[in-house]
PDB file as gemmi writes it, atoms N, CA and C in Angstrom:
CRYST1    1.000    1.000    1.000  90.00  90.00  90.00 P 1                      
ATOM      1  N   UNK A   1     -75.333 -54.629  17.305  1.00  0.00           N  
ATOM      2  CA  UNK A   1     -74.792 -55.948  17.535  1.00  0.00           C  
ATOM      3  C   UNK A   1     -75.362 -56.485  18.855  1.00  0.00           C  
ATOM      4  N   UNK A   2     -75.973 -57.624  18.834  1.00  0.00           N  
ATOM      5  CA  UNK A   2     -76.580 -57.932  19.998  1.00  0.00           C  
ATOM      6  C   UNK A   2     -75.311 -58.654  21.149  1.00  0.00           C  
ATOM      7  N   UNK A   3     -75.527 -58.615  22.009  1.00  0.00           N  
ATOM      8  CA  UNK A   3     -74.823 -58.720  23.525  1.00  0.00           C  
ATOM      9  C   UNK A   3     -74.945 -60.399  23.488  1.00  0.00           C  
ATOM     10  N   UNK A   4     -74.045 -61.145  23.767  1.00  0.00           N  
ATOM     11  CA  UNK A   4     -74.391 -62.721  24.411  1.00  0.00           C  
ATOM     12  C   UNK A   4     -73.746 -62.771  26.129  1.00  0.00           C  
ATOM     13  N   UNK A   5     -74.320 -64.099  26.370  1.00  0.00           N  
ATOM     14  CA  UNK A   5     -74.273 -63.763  28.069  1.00  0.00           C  
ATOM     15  C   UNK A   5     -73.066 -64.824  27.720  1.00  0.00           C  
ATOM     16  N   UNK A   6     -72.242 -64.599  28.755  1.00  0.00           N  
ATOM     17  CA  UNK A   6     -70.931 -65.711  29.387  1.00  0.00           C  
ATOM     18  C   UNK A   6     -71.299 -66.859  28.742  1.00  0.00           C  
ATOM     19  N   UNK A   7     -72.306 -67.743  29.290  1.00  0.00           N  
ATOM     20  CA  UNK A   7     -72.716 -69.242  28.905  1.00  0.00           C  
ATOM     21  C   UNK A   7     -73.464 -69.156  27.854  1.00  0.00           C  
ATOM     22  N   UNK A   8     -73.705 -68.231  26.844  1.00  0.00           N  
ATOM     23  CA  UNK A   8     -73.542 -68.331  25.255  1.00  0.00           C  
ATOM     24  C   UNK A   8     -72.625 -68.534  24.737  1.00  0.00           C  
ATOM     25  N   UNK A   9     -71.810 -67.866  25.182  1.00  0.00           N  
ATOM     26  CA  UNK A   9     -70.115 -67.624  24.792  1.00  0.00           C  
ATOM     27  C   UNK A   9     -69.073 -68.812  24.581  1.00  0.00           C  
ATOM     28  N   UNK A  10     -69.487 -69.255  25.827  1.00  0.00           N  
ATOM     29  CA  UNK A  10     -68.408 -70.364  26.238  1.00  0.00           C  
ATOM     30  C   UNK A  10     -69.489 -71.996  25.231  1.00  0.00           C  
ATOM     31  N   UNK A  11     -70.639 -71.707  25.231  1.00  0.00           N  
ATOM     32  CA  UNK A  11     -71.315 -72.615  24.339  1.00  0.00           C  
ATOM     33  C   UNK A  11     -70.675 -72.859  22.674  1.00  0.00           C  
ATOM     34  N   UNK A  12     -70.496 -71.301  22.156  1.00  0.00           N  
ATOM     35  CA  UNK A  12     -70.185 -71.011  20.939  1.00  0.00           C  
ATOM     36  C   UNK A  12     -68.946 -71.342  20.635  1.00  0.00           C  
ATOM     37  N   UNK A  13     -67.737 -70.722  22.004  1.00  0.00           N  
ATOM     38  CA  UNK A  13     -66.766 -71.569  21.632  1.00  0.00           C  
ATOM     39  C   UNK A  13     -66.754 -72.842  21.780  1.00  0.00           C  
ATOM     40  N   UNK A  14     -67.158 -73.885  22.673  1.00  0.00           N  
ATOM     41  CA  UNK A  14     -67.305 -74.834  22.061  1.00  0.00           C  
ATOM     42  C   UNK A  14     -67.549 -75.278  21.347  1.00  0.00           C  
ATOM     43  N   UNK A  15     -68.744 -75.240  20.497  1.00  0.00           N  
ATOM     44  CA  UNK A  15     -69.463 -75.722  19.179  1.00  0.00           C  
ATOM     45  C   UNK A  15     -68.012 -75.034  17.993  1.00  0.00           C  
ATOM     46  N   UNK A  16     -67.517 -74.253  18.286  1.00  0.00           N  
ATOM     47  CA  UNK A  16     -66.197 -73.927  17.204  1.00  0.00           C  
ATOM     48  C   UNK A  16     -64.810 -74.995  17.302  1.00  0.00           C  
ATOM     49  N   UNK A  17     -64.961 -75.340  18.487  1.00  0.00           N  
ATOM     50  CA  UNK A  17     -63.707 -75.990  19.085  1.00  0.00           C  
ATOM     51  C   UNK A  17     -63.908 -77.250  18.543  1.00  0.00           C  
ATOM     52  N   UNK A  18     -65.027 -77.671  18.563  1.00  0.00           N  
ATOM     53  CA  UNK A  18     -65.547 -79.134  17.700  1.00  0.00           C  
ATOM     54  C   UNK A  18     -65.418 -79.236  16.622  1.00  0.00           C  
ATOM     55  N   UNK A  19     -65.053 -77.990  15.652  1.00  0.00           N  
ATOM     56  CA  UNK A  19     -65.434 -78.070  14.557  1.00  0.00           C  
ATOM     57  C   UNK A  19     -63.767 -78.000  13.709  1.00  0.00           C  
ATOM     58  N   UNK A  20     -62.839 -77.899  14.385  1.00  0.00           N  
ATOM     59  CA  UNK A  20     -61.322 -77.712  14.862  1.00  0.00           C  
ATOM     60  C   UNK A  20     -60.994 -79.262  14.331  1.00  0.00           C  
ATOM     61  N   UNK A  21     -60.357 -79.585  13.536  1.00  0.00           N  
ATOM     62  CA  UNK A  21     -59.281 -80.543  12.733  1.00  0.00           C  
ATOM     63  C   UNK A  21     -57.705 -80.513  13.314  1.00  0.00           C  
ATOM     64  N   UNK A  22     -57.974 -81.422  14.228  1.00  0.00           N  
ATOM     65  CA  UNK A  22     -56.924 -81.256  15.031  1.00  0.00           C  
ATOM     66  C   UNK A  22     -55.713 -81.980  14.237  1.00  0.00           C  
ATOM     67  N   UNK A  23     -54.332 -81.942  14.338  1.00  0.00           N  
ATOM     68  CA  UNK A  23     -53.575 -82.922  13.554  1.00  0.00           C  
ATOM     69  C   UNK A  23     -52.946 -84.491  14.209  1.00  0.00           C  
ATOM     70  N   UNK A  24     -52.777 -84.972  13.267  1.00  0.00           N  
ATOM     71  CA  UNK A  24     -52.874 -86.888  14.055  1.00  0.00           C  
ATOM     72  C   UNK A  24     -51.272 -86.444  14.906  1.00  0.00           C  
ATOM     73  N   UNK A  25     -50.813 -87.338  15.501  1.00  0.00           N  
ATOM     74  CA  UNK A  25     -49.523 -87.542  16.370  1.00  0.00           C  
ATOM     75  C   UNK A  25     -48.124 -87.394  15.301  1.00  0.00           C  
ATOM     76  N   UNK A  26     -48.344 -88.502  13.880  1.00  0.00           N  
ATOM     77  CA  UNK A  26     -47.399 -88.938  13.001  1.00  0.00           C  
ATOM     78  C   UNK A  26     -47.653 -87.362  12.223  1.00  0.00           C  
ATOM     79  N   UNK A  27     -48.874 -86.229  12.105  1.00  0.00           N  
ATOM     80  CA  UNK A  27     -48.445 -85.112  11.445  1.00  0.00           C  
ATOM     81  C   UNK A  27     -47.720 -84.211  12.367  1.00  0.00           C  
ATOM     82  N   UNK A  28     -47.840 -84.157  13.579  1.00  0.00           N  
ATOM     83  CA  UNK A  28     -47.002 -83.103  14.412  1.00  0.00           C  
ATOM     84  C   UNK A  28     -46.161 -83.715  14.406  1.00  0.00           C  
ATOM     85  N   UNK A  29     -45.526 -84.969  14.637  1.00  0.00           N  
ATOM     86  CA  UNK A  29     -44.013 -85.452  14.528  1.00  0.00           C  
ATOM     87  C   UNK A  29     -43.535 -85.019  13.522  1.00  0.00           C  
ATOM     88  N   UNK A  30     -43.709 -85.200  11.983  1.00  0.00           N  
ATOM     89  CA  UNK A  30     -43.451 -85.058  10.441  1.00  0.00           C  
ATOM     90  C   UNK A  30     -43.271 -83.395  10.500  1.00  0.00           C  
ATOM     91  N   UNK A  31     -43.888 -82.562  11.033  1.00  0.00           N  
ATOM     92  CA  UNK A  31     -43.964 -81.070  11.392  1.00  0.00           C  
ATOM     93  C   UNK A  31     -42.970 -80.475  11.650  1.00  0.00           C  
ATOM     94  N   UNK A  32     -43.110 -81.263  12.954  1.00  0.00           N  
ATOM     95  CA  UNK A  32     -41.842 -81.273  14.016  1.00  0.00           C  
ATOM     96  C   UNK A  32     -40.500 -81.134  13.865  1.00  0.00           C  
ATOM     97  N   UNK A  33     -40.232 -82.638  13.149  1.00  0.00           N  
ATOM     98  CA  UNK A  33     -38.872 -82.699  12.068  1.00  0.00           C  
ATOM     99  C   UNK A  33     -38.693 -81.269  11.309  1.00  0.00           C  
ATOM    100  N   UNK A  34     -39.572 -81.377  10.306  1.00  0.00           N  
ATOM    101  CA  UNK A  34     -39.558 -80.836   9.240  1.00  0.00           C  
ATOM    102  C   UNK A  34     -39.310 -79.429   9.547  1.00  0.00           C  
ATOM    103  N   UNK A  35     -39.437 -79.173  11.069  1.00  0.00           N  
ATOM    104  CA  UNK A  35     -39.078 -77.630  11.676  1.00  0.00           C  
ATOM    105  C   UNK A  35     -37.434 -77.596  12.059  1.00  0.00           C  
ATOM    106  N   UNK A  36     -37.382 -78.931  12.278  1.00  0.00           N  
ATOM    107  CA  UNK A  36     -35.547 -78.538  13.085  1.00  0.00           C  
ATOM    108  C   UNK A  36     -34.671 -78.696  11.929  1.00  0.00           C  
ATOM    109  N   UNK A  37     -35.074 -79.711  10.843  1.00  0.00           N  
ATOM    110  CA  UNK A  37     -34.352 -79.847   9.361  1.00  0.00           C  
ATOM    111  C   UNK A  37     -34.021 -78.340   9.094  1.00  0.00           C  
ATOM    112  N   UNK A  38     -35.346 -77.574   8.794  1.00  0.00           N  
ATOM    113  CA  UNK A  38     -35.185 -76.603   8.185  1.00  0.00           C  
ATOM    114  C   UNK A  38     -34.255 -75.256   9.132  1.00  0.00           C  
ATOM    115  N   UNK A  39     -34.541 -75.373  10.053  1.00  0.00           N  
ATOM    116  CA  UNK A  39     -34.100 -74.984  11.257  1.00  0.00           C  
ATOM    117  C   UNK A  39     -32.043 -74.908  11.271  1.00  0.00           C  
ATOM    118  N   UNK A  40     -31.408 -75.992  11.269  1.00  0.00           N  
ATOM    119  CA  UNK A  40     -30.286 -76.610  10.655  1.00  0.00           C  
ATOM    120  C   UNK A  40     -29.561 -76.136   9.974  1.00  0.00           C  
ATOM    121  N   UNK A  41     -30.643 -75.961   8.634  1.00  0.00           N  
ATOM    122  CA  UNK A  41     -30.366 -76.284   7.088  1.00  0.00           C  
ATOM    123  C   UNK A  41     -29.968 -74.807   7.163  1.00  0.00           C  
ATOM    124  N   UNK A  42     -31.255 -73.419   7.808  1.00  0.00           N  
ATOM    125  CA  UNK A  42     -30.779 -72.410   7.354  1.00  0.00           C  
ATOM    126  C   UNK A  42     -29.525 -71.354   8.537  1.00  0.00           C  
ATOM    127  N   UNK A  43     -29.524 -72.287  10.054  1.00  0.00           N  
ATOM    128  CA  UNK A  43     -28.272 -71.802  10.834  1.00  0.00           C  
ATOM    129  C   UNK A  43     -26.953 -71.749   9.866  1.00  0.00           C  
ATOM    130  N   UNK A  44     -26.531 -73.184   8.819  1.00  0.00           N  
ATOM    131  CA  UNK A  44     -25.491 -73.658   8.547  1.00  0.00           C  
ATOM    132  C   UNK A  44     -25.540 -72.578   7.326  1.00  0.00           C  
ATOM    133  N   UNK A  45     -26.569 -72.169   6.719  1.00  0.00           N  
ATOM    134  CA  UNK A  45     -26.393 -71.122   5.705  1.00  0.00           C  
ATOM    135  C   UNK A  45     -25.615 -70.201   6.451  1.00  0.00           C  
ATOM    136  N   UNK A  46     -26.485 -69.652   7.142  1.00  0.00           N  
ATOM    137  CA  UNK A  46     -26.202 -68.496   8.094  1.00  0.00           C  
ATOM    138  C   UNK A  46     -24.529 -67.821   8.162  1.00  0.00           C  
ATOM    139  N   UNK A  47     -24.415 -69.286   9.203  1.00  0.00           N  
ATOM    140  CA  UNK A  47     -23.002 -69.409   9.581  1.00  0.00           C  
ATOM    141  C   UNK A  47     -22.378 -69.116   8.215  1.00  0.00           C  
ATOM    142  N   UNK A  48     -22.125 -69.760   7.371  1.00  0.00           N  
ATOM    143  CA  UNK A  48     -21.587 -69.843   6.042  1.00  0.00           C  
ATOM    144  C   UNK A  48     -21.406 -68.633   5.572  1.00  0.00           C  
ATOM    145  N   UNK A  49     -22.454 -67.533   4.917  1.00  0.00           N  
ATOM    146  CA  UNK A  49     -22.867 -66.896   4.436  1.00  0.00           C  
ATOM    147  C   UNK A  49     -21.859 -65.538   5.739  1.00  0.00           C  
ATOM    148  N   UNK A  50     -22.146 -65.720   6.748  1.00  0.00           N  
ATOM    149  CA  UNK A  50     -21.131 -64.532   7.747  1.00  0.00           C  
ATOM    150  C   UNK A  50     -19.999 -65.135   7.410  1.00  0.00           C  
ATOM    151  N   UNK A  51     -19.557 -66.210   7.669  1.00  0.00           N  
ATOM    152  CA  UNK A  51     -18.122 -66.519   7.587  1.00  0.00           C  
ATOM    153  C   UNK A  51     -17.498 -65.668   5.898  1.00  0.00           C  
ATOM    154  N   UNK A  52     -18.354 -65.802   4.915  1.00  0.00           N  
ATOM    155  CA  UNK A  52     -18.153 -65.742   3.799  1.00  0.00           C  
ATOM    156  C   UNK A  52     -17.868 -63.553   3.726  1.00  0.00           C  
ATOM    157  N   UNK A  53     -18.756 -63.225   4.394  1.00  0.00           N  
ATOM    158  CA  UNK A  53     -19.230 -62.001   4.347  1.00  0.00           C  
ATOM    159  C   UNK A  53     -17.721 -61.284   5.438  1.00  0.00           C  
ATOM    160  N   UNK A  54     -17.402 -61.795   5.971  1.00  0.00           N  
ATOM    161  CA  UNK A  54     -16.525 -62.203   7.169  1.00  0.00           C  
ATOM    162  C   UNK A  54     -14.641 -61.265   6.428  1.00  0.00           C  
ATOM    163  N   UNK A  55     -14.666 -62.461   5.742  1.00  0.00           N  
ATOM    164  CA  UNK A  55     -13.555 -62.467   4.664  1.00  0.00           C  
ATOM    165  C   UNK A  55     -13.596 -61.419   4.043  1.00  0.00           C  
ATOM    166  N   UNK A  56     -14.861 -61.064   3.408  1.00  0.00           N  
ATOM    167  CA  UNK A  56     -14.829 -60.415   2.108  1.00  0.00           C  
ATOM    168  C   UNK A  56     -14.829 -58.704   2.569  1.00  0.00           C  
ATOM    169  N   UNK A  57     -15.224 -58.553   3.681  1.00  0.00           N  
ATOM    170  CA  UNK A  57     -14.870 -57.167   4.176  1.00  0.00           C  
ATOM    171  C   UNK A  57     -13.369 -57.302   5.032  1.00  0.00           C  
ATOM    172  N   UNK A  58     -12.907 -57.927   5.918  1.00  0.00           N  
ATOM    173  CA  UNK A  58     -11.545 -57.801   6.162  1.00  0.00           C  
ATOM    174  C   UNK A  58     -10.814 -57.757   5.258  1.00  0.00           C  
ATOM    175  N   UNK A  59     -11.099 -58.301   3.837  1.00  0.00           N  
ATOM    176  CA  UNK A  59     -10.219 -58.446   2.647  1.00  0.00           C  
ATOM    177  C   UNK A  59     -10.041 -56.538   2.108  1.00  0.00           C  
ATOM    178  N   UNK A  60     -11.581 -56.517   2.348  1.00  0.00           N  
ATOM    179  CA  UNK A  60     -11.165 -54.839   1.959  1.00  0.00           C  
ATOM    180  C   UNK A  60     -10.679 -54.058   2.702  1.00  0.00           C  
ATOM    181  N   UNK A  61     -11.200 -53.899   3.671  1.00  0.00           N  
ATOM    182  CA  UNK A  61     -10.451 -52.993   4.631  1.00  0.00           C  
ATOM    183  C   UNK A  61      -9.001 -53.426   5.181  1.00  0.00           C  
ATOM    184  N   UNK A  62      -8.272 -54.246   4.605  1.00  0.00           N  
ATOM    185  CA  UNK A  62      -7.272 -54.482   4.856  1.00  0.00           C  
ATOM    186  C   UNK A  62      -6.128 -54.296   3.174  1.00  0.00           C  
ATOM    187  N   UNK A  63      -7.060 -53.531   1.955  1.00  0.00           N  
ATOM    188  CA  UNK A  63      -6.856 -53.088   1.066  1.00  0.00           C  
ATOM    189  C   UNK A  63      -5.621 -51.443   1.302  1.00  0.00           C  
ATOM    190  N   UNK A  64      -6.440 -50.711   2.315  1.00  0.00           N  
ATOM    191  CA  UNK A  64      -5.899 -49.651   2.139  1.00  0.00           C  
ATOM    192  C   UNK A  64      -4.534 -49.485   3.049  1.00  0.00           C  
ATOM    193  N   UNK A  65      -4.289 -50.632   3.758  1.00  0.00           N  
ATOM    194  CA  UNK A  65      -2.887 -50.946   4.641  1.00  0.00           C  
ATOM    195  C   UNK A  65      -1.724 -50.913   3.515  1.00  0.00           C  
TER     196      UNK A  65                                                      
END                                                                             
């Protein structure tokens, strides 16, 4: 494998960095959202789903009282 010097390097990454599809403003906003929605959507499961899980074992262990 041949060796490149520093200022090959930093050339190459550039010429890669150019070549990089960056996303517009309105797709990282739309992203963005679309991260805290989901974000939300699955805390409130969460919560739900323990609360639910919550019950359903105090229910048992409060069987053998």
């Amino acid at each position: 494998m041949a060796k490149t010097t520093p200022m090959e390097f930093l050339r190459q990454v550039r010429n890669e960095t150019n070549k990089v599809t960056w996303p517009t403003r309105r797709e990282t906003m739309i992203t963005a959202l679309m991260v805290v929605i989901f974000t939300i959507a699955m805390a409130i499961f969460f919560s739900i789903t323990d609360a639910v899980l919550i019950r359903v074992v105090s229910f048992i262990v409060n069987l053998g009282r």
